[in-house]
N, C-alpha and C positions, 0 to 999 in steps of 0.2 A: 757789450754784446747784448742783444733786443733779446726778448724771451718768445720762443715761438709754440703758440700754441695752438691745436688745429681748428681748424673753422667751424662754428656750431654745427653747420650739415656733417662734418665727416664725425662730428663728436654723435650726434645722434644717431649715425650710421653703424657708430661701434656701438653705443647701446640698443641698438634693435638688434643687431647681427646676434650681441650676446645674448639675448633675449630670446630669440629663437631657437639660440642653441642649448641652453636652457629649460625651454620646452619641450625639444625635442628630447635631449638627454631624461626629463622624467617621461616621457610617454613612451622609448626607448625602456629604462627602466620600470616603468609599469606593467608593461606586454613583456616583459621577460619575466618576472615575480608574477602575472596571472597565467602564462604559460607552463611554469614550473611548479606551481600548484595542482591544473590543470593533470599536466602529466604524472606527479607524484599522487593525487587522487584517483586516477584511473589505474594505476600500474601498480599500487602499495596496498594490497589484500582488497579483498570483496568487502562490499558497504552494507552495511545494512540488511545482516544474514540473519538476525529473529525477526526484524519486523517483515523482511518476506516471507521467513515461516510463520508469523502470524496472519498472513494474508492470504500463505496455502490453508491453514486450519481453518479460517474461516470463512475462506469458502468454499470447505470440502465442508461446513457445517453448512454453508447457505443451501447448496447441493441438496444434500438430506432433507433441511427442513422444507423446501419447495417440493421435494419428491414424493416425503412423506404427507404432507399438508394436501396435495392433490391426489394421494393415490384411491381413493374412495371415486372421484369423478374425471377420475385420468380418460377414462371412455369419453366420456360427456366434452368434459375438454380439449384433450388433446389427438384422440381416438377416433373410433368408428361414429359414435354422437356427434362427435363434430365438423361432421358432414353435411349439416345446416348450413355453415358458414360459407360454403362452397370451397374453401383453401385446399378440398382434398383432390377436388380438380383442375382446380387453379390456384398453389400457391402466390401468396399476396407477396411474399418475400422471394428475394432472388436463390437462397442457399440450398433449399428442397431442390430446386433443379440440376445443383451441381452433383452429381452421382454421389460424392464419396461425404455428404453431407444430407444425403435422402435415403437414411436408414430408414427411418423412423416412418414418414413418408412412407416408403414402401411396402413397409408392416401395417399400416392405417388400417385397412380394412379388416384385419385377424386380429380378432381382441386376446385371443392366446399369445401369439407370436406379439405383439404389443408389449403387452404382461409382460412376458419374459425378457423382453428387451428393456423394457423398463427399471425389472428388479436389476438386470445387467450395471446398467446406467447408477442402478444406486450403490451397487456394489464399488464401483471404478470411483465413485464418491469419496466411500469411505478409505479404498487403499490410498485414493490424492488426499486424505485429512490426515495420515497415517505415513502420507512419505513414503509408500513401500514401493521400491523397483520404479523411480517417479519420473525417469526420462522412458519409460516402456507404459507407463498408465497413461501422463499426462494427454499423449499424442490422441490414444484410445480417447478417454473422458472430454478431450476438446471438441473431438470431429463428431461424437457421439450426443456431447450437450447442445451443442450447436444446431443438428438435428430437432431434437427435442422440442428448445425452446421457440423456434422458429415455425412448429406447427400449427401456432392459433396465434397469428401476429395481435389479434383485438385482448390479450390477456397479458401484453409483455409491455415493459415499461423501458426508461432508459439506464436503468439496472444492467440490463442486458447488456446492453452497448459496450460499457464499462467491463465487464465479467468478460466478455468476447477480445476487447482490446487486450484486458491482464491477463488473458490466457495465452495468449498469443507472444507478449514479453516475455513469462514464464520461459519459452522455450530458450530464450538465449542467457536467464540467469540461474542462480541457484536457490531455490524455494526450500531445498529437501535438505541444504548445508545443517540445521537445529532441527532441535526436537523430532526429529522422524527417526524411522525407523532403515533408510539409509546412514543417517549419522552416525546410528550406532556401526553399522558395516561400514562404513569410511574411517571410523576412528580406529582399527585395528590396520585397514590398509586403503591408504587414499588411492584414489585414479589416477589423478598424476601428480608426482611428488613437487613439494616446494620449489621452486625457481624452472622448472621445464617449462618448455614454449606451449604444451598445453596447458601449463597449470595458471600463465601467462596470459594467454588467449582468451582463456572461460573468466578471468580476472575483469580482462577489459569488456568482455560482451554483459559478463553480469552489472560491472557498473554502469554502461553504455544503458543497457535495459532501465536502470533505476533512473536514468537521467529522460529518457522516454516518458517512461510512469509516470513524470514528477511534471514533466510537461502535460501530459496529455489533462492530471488532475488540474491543474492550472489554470488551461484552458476550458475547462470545462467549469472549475466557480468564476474566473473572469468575466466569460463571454454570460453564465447566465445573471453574475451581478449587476454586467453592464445591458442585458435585456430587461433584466428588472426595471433599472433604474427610468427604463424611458417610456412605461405604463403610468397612470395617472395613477389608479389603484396603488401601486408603491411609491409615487411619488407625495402622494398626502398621507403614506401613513397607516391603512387598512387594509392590505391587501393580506392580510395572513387570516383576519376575519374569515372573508369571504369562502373561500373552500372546505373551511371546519365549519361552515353551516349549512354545506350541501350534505346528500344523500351516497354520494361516490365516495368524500373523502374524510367528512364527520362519522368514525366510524366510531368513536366513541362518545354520542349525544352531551351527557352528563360533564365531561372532561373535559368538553370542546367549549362551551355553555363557561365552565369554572376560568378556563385560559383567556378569552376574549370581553369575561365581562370587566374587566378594568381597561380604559385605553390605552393609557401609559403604557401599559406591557403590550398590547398590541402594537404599538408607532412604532416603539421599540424591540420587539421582535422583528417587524419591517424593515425597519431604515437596519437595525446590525446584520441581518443578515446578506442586505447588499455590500455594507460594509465589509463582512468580515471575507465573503467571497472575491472579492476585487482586490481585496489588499493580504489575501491569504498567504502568497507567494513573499511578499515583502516579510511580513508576518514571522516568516522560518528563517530567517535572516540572523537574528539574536534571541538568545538564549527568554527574555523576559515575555517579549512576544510572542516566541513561538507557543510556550505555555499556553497563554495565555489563547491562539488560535487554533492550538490541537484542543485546548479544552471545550472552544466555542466552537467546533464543525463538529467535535461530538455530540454535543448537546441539539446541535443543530439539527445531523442527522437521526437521533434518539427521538427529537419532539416530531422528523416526517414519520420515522417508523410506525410510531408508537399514535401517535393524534389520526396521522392522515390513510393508517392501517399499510404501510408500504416499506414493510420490515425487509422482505429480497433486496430493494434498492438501497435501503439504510445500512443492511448489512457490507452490501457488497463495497460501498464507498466507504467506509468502516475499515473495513477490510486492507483497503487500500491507503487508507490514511496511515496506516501503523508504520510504512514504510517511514516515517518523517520522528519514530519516536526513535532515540540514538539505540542503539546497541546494550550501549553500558547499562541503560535503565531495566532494560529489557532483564538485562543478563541480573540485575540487583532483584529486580520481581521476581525472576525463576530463581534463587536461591534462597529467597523469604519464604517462598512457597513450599520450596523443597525440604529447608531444616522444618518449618511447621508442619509438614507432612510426618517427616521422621519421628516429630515430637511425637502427635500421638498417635503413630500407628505403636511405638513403642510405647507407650503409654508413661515416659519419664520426663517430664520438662526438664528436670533440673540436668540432667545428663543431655540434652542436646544444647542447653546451655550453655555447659560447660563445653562440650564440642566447641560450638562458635566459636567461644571464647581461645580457647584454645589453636583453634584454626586462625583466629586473626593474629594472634601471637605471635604464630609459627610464621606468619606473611612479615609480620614487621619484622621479624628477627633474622629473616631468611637474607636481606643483603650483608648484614654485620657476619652472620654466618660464613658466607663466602668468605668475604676480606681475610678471617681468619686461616683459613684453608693451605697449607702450602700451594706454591705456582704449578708444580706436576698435577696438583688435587683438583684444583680450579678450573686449570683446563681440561681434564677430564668431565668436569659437570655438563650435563646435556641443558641446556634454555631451553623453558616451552616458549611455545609459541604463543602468541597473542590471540587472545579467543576473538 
C-alpha cells in the first residue's frame, strides 16, 4: 500500500490557512483585551479626581494672581484707557460680540461699573479655588473670564487658549470631587449614590473629559515640537538664546546673561525641549518615563515663567499637567502634609508620630482582623470605598 501524501500546494495551503487564522485569532484577541480595558477604564470610578482638583486650585490661583497683578492699570488696560487700541469699537476677537460673553465690554466705558465687575470676577475666583457650590460658579466665572480676557487681544497669550479649552471640559468632569469645599458636603450625602445611572453617567463624562484634556495637551507639545524642529534656529541648536536677549522676553537681564552664557546648556535646552514635547505623550506610557517627563515640562514650563516673565501661561499649563500625576501620589503628599500640619499646630512630634505609627498598624492588621471575626460579624462589616 503507497503512502499518500498531499501535494506541496495543498501542504502550503494548510499552512497559510493556519496562518491566517492565527493572526486573526490574536488580533480577534487583542481588540477584545483593549476593548475590555477600554470599558472597565471608563465605567470603574472617576480618574484622576486630585489632579483635577489640582488644576481647579490652580487656576482659581492663576485667576487671582492676573486680577490682582493688573488691578492698579485694569483701566489703562483692560478699561476706559484702552480705548487707544480701538477694540472698544471694534473688538479684534469674535467673543465681545456674542452678548452673553460682552459683559465686560459693555461696562467699558464706567470705570465704576468696570471696578465692581471686576472685584465680581475675583470673587467667583476665589469661590472656583475653593470648590464652593462649583457646578453654579463655574458657568458664572467661565462666561465671565472669557469676557474679561478677551478685552485687549494685544496682552493675551496662548495661556488663554488653553485656560478657555479646560474650562469648558470642567463642565463635564468633576474638579470639586477633593479638597473643596463641596467634598466636604458630598462626604455626608453624595448626589447620586454608588452604582445609579447618574452616578454612571458623570463616571463616564468625567473620564471622557480627561481623555479630551490629555489630547488636546498632546497636541499642543507635538504640533509645537514638530514646528520647532523645522526653524533653523532650533535646528542648530540656539534658539532658546535668541529671546532671553530681547527686550519683550529677557525679563530678567542678569539671569538671562547667567543661562545662555555656556552653549552646551543652551543646544541642550533646544534640542530637549523639542524632544521632550514630541515624545511627551509616549513618555506617560511607563512608570520610568513618565517621571522622568512630568519632571522635564515642569522645569520646562518653570524656566518660560520665570526667564521669559510669562507665569499666567506656565501656570495655566502647570495646571493642567497635574492631571498625568496618579491619584495615589497625590493622595501620599496630602497626608504628609496633613500629619506635618498636625505635628506642629500641636506642637508634639512625638505624639503625631506615634499616631502614624499607629495608624499604619491598625491598616496592616485590619485584614487578619476580619478573618478573625465570626461569619454573622464579617458580614455585617461596611467596606470603604476606594478613595
Amino acid at each position: 500500500m503507497t503512502d499518500q501524501r498531499p501535494a506541496p500546494a495543498g501542504r502550503f495551503g494548510a499552512f497559510l490557512g493556519s496562518l491566517i487564522a492565527a493572526v486573526w485569532s490574536a488580533v480577534a484577541l487583542t481588540v477584545g483585551r483593549a476593548f475590555d480595558f477600554v470599558e472597565h477604564w471608563l465605567f470603574t470610578g472617576k480618574k484622576s479626581l486630585y489632579g483635577l482638583a489640582v488644576t481647579r486650585i490652580v487656576f482659581g490661583c492663576t485667576a487671582l494672581g492676573l486680577l490682582a497683578a493688573n488691578f492698579g492699570t485694569r483701566l489703562y488696560t483692560f478699561g476706559s484707557g484702552s480705548a487707544w487700541n480701538g477694540e472698544l469699537a471694534q473688538p479684534v476677537s469674535d467673543f465681545p460680540k456674542v452678548w452673553i460673553f460682552s459683559a465686560f465690554h459693555a461696562v467699558a466705558g464706567s470705570d465704576v461699573a468696570f471696578t465692581l465687575l471686576y472685584l465680581f470676577l475675583g470673587a467667583l475666583a476665589v469661590l472656583f479655588l475653593l470648590g464652593w457650590r462649583f457646578r453654579i460658579v463655574l458657568p458664572l466665572f467661565f462666561v465671565l473670564w472669557i469676557s474679561f480676557i478677551e478685552m485687549n487681544d494685544m496682552v493675551g497669550d496662548q495661556g488663554d487658549n488653553m485656560f478657555r479649552i479646560a474650562l469648558i471640559l470642567m463642565f463635564f468632569a468633576d474638579p470639586a470631587a477633593r479638597w473643596s469645599l463641596d467634598a466636604r458636603r458630598r462626604a455626608k450625602q453624595e448626589w447620586f449614590p454608588a452604582g445609579s445611572s447618574g452616578n454612571q453617567i458623570g463616571t463616564v463624562l468625567h473620564n471622557l473629559s480627561l481623555v479630551a484634556l490629555t489630547a488636546q495637551v498632546t497636541f499642543v507639545y507635538a504640533s509645537g515640537g514638530l514646528y520647532k524642529a523645522q526653524g533653523a534656529p532650533w535646528a542648530e541648536g540656539y534658539a532658546v538664546y535668541n529671546p532671553l536677549q530681547t527686550m519683550r522676553f529677557g525679563t530678567w537681564p542678569i539671569l538671562s546673561d547667567i543661562v545662555t552664557a555656556w552653549g552646551p546648556a543652551v543646544a541642550i535646552g533646544t534640542w530637549g525641549s523639542i524632544l521632550l514635547q514630541v515624545a511627551f505623550l509616549l513618555m506617560l506610557l511607563s512608570r520610568p518615563t513618565r517621571l522622568f517627563a512630568l519632571f522635564g515640562i515642569l522645569s520646562f514650563h518653570i524656566a518660560i515663567g520665570v526667564l521669559m516673565g510669562l507665569p499666567w501661561f506656565s501656570l495655566t499649563m502647570i495646571a493642567i499637567d497635574s492631571i498625568f500625576i496618579r491619584d495615589r501620589s497625590w493622595k501620599h503628599l496630602s497626608d504628609a502634609v496633613s500629619r506635618r500640619w498636625r505635628q506642629h499646630m500641636r506642637g508634639d512630634a512625638g505624639s503625631s508620630t506615634r499616631e502614624a505609627g499607629r495608624s499604619a498598624a491598625s491598616d496592616r492588621a485590619e485584614p487578619a482582623e476580619s478573618s478573625e471575626l465570626p461569619p454573622q460579624k464579617r458580614a455585617g462589616r461596611k467596606v470603604a470605598a476606594p478613595g
